[in-house]
Biopython code that builds the backbone (N, CA, C, O; Angstrom):
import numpy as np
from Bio.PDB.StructureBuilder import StructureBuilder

atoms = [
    (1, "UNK", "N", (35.486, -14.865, 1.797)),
    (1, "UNK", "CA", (35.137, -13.489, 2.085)),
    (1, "UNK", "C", (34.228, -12.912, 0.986)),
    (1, "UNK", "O", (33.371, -12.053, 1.194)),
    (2, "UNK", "N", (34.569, -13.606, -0.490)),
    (2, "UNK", "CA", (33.503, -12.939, -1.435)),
    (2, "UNK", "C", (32.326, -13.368, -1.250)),
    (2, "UNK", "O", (31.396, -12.616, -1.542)),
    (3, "UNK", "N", (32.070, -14.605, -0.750)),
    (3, "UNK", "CA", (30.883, -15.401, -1.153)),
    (3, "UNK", "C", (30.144, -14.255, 0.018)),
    (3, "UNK", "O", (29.174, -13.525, -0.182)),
    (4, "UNK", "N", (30.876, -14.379, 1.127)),
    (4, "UNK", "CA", (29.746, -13.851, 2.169)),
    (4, "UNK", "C", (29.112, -12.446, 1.935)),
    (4, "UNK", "O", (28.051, -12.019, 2.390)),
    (5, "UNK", "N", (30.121, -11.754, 1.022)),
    (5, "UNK", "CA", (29.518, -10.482, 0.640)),
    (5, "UNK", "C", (28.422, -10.271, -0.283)),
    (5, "UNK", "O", (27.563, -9.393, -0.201)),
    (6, "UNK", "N", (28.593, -11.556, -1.559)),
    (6, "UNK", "CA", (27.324, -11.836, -2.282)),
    (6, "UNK", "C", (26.534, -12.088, -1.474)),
    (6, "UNK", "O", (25.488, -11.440, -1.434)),
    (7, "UNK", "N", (26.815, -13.208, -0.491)),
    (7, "UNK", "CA", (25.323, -13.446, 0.094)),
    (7, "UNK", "C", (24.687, -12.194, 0.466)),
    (7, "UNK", "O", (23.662, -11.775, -0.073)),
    (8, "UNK", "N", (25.284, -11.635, 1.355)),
    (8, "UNK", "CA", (25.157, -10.167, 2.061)),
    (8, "UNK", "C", (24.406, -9.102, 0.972)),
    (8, "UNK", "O", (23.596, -8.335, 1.492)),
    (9, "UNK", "N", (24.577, -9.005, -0.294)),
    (9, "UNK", "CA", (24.429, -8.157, -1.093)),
    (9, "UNK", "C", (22.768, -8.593, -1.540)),
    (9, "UNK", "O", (21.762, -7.883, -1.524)),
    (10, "UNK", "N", (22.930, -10.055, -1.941)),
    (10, "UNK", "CA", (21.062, -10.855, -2.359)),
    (10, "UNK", "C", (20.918, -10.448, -1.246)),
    (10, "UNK", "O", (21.400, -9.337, -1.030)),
    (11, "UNK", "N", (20.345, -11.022, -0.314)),
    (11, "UNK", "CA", (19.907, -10.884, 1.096)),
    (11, "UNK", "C", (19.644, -9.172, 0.848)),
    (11, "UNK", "O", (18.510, -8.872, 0.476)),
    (12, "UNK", "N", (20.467, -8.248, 1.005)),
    (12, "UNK", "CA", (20.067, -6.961, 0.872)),
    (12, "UNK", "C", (18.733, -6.583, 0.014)),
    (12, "UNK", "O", (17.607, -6.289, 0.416)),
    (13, "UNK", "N", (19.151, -6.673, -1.052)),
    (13, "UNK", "CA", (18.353, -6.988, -2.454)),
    (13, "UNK", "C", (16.976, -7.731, -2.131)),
    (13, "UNK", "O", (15.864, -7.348, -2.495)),
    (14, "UNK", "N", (17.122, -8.298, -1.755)),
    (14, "UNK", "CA", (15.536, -9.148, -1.337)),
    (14, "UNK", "C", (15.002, -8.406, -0.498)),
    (14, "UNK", "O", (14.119, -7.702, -0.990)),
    (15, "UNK", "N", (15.214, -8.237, 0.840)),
    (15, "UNK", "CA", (14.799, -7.804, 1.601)),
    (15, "UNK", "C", (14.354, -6.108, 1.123)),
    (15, "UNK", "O", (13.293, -5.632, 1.528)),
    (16, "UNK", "N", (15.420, -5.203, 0.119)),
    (16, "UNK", "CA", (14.573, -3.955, -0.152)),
    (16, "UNK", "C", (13.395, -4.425, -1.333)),
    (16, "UNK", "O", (12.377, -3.800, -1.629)),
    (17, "UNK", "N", (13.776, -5.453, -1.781)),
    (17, "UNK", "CA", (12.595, -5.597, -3.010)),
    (17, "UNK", "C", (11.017, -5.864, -2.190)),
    (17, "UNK", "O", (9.891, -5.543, -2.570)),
    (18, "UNK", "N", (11.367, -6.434, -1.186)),
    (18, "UNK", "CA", (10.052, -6.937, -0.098)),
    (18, "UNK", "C", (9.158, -5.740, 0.321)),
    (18, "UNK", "O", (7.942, -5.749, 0.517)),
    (19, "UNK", "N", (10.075, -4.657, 0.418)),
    (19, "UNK", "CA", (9.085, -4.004, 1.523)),
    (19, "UNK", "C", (9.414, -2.308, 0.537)),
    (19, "UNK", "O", (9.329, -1.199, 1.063)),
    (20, "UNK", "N", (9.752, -2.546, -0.827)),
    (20, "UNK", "CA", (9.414, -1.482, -0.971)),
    (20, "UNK", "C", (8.239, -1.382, -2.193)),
    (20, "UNK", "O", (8.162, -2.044, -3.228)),
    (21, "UNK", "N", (7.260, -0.187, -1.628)),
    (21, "UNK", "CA", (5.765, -0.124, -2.268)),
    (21, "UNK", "C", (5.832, 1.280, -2.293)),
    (21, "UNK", "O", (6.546, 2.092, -1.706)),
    (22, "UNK", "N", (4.703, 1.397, -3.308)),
    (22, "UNK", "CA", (4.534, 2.616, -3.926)),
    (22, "UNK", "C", (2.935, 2.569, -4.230)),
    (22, "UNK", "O", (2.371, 1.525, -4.555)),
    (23, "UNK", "N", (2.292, 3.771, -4.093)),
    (23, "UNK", "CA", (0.732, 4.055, -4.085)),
    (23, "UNK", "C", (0.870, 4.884, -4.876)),
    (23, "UNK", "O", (1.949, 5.292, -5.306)),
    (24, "UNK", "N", (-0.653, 5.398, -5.302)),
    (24, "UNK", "CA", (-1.390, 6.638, -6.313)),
    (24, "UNK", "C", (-2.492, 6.641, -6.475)),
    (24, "UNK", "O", (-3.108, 5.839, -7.177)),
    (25, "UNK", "N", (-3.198, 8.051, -5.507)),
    (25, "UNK", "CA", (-4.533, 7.920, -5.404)),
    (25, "UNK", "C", (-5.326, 8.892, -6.340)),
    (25, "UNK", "O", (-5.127, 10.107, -6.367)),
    (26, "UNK", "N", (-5.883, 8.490, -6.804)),
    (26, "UNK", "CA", (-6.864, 9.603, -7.725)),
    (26, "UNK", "C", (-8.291, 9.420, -7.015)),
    (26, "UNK", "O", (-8.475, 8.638, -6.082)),
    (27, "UNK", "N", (-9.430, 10.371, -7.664)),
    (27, "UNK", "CA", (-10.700, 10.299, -7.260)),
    (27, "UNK", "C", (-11.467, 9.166, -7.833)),
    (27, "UNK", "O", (-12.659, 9.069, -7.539)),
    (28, "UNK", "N", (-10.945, 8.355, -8.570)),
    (28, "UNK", "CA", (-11.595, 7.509, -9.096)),
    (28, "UNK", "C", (-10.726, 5.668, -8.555)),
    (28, "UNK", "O", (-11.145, 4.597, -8.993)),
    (29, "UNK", "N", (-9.820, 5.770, -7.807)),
    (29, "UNK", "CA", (-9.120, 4.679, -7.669)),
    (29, "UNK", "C", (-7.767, 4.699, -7.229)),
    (29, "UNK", "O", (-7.069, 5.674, -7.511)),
    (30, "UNK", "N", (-7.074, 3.262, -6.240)),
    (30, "UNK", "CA", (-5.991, 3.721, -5.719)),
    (30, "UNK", "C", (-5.299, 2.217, -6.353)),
    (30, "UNK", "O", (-5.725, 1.065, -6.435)),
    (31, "UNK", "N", (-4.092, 2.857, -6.717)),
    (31, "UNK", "CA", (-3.385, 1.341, -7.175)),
    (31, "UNK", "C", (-1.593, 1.613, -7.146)),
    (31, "UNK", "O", (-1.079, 2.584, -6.592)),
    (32, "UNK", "N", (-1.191, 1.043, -7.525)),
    (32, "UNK", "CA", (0.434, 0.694, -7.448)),
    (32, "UNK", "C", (0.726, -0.108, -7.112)),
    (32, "UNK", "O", (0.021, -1.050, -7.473)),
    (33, "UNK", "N", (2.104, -0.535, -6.053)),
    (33, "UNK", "CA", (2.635, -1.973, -5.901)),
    (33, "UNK", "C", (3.060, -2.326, -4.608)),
    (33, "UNK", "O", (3.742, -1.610, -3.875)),
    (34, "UNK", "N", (2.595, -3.566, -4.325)),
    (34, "UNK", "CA", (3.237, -3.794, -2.824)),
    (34, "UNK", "C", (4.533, -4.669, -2.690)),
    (34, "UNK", "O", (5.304, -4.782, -3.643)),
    (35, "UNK", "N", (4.726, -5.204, -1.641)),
    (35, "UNK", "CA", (6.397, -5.885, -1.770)),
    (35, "UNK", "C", (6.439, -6.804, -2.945)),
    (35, "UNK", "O", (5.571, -7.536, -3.421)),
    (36, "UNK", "N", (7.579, -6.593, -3.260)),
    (36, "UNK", "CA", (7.901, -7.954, -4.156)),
    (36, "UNK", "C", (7.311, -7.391, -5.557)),
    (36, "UNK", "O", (7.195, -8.367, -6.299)),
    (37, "UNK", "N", (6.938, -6.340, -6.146)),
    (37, "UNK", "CA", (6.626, -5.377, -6.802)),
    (37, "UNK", "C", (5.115, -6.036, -7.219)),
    (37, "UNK", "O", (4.749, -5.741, -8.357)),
    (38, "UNK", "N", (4.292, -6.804, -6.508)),
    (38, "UNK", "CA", (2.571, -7.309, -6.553)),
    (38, "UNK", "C", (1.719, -6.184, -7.446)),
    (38, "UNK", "O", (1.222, -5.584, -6.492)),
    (39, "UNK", "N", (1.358, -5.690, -8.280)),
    (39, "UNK", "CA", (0.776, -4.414, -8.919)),
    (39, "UNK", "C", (-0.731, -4.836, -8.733)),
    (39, "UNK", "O", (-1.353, -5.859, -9.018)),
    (40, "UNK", "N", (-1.094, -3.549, -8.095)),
    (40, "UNK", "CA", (-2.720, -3.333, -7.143)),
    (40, "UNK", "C", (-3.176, -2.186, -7.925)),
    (40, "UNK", "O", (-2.393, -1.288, -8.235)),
    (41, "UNK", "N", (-4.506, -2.175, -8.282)),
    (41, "UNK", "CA", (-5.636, -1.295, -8.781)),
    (41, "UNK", "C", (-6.884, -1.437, -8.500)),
    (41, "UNK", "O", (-7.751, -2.047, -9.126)),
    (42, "UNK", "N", (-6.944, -0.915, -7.638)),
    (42, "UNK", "CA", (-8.462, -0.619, -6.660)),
    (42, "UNK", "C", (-9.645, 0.367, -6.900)),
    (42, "UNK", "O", (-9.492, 1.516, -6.485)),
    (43, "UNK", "N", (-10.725, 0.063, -7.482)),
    (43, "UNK", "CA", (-11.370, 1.090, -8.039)),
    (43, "UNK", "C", (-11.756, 1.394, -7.101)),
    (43, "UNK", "O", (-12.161, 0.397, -6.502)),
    (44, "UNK", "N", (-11.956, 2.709, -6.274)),
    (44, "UNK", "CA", (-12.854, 3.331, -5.135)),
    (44, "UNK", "C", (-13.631, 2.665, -4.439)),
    (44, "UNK", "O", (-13.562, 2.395, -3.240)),
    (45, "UNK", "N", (-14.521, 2.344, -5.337)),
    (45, "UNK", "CA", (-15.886, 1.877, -5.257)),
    (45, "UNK", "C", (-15.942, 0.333, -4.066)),
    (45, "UNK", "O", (-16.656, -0.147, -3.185)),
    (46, "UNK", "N", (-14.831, 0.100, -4.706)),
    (46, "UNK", "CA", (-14.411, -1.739, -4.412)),
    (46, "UNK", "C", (-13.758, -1.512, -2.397)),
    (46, "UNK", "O", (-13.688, -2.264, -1.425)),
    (47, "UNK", "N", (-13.496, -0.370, -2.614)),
    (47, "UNK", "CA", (-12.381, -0.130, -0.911)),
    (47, "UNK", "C", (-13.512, 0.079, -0.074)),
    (47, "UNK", "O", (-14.105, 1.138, -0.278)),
    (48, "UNK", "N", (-13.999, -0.728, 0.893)),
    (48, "UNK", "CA", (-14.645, -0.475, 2.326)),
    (48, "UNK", "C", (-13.745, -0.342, 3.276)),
    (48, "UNK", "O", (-14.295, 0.144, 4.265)),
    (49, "UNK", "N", (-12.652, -0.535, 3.449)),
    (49, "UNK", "CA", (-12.280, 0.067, 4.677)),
    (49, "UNK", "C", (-10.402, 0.682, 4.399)),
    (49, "UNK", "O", (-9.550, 0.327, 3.585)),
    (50, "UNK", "N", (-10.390, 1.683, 5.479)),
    (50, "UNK", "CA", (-9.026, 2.245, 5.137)),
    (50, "UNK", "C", (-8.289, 2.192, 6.614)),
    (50, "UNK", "O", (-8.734, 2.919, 7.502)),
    (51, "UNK", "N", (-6.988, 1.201, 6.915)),
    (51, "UNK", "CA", (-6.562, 1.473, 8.519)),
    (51, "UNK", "C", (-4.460, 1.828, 8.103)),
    (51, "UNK", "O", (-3.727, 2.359, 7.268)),
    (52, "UNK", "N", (-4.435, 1.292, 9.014)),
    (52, "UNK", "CA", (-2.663, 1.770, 9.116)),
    (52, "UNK", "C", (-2.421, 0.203, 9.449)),
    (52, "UNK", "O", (-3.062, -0.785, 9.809)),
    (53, "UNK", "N", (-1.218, 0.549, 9.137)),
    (53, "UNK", "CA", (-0.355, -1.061, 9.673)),
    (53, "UNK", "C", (1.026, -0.714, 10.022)),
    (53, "UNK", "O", (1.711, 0.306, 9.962)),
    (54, "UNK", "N", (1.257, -2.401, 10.560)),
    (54, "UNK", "CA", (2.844, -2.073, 11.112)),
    (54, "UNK", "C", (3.973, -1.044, 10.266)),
    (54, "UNK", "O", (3.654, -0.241, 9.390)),
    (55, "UNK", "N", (4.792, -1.193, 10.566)),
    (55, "UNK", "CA", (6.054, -0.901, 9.566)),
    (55, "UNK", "C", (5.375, 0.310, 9.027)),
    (55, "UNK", "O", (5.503, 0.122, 7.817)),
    (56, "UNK", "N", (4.640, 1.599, 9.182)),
    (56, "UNK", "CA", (4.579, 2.440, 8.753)),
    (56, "UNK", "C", (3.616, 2.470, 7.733)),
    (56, "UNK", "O", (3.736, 3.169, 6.726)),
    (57, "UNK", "N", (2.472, 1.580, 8.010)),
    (57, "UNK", "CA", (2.196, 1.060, 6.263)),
    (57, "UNK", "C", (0.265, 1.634, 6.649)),
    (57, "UNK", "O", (-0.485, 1.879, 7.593)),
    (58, "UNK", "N", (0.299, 1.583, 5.156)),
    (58, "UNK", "CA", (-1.699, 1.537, 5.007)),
    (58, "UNK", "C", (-2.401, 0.447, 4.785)),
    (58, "UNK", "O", (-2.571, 0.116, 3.611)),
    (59, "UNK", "N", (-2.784, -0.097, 5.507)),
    (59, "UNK", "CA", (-3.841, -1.175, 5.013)),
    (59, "UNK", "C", (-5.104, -1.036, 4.594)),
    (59, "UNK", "O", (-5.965, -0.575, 5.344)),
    (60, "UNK", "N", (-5.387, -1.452, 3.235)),
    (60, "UNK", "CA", (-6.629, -1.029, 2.133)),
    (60, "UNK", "C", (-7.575, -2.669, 2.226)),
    (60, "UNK", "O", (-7.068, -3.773, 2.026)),
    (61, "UNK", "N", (-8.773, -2.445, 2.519)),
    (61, "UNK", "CA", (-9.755, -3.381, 2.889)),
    (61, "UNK", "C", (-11.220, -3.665, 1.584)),
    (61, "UNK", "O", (-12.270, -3.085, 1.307)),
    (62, "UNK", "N", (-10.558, -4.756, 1.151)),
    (62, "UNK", "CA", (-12.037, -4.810, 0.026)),
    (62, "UNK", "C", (-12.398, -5.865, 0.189)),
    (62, "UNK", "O", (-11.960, -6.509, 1.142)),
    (63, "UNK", "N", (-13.225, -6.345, -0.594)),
    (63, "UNK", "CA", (-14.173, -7.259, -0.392)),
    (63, "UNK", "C", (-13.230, -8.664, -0.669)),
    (63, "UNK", "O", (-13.391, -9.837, -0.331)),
    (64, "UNK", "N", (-12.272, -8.030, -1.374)),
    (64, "UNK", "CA", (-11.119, -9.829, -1.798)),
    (64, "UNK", "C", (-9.936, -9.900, -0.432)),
    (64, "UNK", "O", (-9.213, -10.850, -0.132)),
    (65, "UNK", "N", (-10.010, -8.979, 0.024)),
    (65, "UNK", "CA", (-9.127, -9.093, 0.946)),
    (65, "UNK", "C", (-8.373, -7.542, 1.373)),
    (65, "UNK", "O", (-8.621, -6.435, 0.895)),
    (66, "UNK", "N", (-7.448, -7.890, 2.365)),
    (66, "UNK", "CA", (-6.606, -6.789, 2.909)),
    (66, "UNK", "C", (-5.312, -6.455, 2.323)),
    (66, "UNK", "O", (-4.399, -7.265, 2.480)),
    (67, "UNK", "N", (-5.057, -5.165, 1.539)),
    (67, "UNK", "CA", (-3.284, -4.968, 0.393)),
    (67, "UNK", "C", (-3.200, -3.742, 1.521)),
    (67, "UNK", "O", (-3.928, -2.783, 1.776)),
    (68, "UNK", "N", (-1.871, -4.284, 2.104)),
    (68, "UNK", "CA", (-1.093, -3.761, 2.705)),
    (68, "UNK", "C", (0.074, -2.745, 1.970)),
    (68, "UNK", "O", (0.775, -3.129, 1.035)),
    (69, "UNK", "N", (0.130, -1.725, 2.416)),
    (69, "UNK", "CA", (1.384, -0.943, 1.938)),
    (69, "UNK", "C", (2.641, -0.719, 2.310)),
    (69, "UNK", "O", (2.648, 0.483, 2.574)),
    (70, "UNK", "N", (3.652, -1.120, 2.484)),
    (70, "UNK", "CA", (4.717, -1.244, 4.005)),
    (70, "UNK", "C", (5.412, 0.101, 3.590)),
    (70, "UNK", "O", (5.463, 0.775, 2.561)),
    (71, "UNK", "N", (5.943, 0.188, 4.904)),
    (71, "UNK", "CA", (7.411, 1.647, 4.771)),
    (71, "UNK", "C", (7.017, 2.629, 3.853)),
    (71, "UNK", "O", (7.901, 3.193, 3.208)),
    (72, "UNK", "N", (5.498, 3.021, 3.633)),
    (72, "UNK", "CA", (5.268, 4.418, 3.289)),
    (72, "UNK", "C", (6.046, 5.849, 4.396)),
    (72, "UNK", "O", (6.348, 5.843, 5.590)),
    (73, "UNK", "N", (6.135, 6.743, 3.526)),
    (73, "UNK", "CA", (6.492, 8.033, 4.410)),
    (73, "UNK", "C", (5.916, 8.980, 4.789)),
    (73, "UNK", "O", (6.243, 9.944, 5.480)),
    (74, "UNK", "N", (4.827, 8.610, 4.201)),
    (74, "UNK", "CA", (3.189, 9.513, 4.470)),
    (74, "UNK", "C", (2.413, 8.857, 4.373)),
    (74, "UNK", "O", (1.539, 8.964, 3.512)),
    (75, "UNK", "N", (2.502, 7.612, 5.559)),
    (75, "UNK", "CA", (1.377, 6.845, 5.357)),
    (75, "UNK", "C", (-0.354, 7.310, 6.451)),
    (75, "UNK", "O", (-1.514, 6.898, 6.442)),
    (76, "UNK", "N", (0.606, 8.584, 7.418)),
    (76, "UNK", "CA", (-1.120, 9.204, 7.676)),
    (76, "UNK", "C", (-1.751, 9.976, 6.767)),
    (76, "UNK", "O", (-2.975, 10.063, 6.868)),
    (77, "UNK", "N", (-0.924, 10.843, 5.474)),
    (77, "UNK", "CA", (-1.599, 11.800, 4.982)),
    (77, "UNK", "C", (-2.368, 10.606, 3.711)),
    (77, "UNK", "O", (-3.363, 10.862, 3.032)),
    (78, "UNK", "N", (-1.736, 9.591, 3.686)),
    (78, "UNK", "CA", (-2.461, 8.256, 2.666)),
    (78, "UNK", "C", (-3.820, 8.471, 3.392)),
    (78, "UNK", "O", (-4.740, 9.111, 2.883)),
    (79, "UNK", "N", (-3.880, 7.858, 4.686)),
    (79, "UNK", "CA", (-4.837, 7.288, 4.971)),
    (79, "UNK", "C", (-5.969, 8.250, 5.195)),
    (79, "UNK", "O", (-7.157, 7.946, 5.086)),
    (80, "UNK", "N", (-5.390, 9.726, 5.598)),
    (80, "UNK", "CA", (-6.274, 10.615, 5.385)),
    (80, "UNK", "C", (-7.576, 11.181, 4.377)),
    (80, "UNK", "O", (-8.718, 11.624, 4.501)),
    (81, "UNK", "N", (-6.397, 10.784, 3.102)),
    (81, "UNK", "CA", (-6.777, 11.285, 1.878)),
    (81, "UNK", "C", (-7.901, 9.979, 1.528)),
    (81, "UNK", "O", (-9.009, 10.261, 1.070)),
    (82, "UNK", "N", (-7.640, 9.030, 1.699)),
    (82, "UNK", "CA", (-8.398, 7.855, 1.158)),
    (82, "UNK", "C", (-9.555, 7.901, 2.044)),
    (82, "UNK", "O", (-10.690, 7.891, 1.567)),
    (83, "UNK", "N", (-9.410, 7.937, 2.927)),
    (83, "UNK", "CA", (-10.665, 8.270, 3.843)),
    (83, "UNK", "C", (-11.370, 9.202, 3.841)),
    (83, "UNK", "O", (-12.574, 8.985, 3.978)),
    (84, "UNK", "N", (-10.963, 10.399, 3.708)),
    (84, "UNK", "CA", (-12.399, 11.665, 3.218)),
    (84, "UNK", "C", (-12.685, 11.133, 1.564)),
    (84, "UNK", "O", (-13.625, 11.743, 1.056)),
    (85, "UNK", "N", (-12.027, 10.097, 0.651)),
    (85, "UNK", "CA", (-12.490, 9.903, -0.610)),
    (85, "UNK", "C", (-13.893, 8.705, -0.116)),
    (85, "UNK", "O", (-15.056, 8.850, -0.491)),
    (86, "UNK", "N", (-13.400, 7.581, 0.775)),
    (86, "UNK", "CA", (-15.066, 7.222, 1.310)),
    (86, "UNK", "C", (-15.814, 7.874, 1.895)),
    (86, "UNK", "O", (-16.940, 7.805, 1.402)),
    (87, "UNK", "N", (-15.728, 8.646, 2.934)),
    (87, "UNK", "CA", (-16.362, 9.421, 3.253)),
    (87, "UNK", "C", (-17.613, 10.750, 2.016)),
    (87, "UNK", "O", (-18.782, 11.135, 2.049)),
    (88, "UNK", "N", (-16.645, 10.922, 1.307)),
    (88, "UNK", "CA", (-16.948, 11.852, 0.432)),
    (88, "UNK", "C", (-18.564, 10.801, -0.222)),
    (88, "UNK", "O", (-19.779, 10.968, -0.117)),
    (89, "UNK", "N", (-17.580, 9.634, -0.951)),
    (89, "UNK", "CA", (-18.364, 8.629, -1.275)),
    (89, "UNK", "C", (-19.881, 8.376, -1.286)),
    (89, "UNK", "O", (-20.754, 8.403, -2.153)),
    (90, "UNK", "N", (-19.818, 8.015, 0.570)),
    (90, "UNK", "CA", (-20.705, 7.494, 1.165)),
    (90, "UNK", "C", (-21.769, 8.844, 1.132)),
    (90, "UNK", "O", (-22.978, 8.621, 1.173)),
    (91, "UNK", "N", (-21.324, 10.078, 1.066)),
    (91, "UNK", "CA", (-21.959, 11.466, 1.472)),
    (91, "UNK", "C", (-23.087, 11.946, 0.484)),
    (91, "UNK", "O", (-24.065, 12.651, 0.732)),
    (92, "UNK", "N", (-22.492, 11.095, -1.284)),
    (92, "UNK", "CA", (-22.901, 10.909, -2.355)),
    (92, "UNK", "C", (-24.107, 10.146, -1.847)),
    (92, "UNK", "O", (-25.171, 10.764, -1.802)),
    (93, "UNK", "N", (-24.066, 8.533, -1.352)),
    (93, "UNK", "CA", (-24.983, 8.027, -1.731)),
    (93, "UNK", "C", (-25.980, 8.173, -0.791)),
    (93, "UNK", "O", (-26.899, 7.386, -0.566)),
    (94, "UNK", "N", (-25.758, 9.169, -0.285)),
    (94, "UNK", "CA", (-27.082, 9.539, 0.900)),
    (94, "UNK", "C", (-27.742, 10.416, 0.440)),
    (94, "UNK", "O", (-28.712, 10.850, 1.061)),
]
sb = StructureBuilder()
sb.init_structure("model")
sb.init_model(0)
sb.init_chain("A")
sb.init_seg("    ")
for serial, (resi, resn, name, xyz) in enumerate(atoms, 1):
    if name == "N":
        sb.init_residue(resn, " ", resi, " ")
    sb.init_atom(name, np.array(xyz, "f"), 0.0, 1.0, " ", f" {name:<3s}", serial, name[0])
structure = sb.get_structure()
């Protein structure tokens, strides 16, 4: 009966360490951590594209690849904000 509760308890433990992430966007760059605590720093400049993903999440698009954000709780006002920051961007280089 103990063992199964340890198991029960890792298993818990893993699974919140997986999917919990944390962001922070400034005008100059967006970074923090994705599952498994991965630590991301994205200079603006570097982000071409901004979408949503499963599980509630933001998906951030650069040139190395796609960093997913899972089980955000404001992951439209994320994607909002990051998106008038390209937008803004792009408004610059015109």
């Amino acid at each position: 009966m103990i063992i199964v509760f340890v198991v029960l308890l890792v298993i818990g433990f893993v699974i919140a360490k997986a999917f919990t992430a944390s962001i922070t966007i400034t005008n100059k760059r967006v970074f923090g951590t994705t599952g498994f605590g991965k630590r991301v720093d994205l200079p603006l400049d570097s982000i071409s594209a901004i979408g949503t993903s499963a599980m509630n999440g933001v998906a951030i698009t650069t040139s190395s690849g796609v960093i997913k954000f899972s089980f955000m709780e404001n992951a439209k006002e994320l994607h909002r904000v990051v998106g008038n920051l390209l937008i803004e961007r792009q408004e610059k280089r015109n």
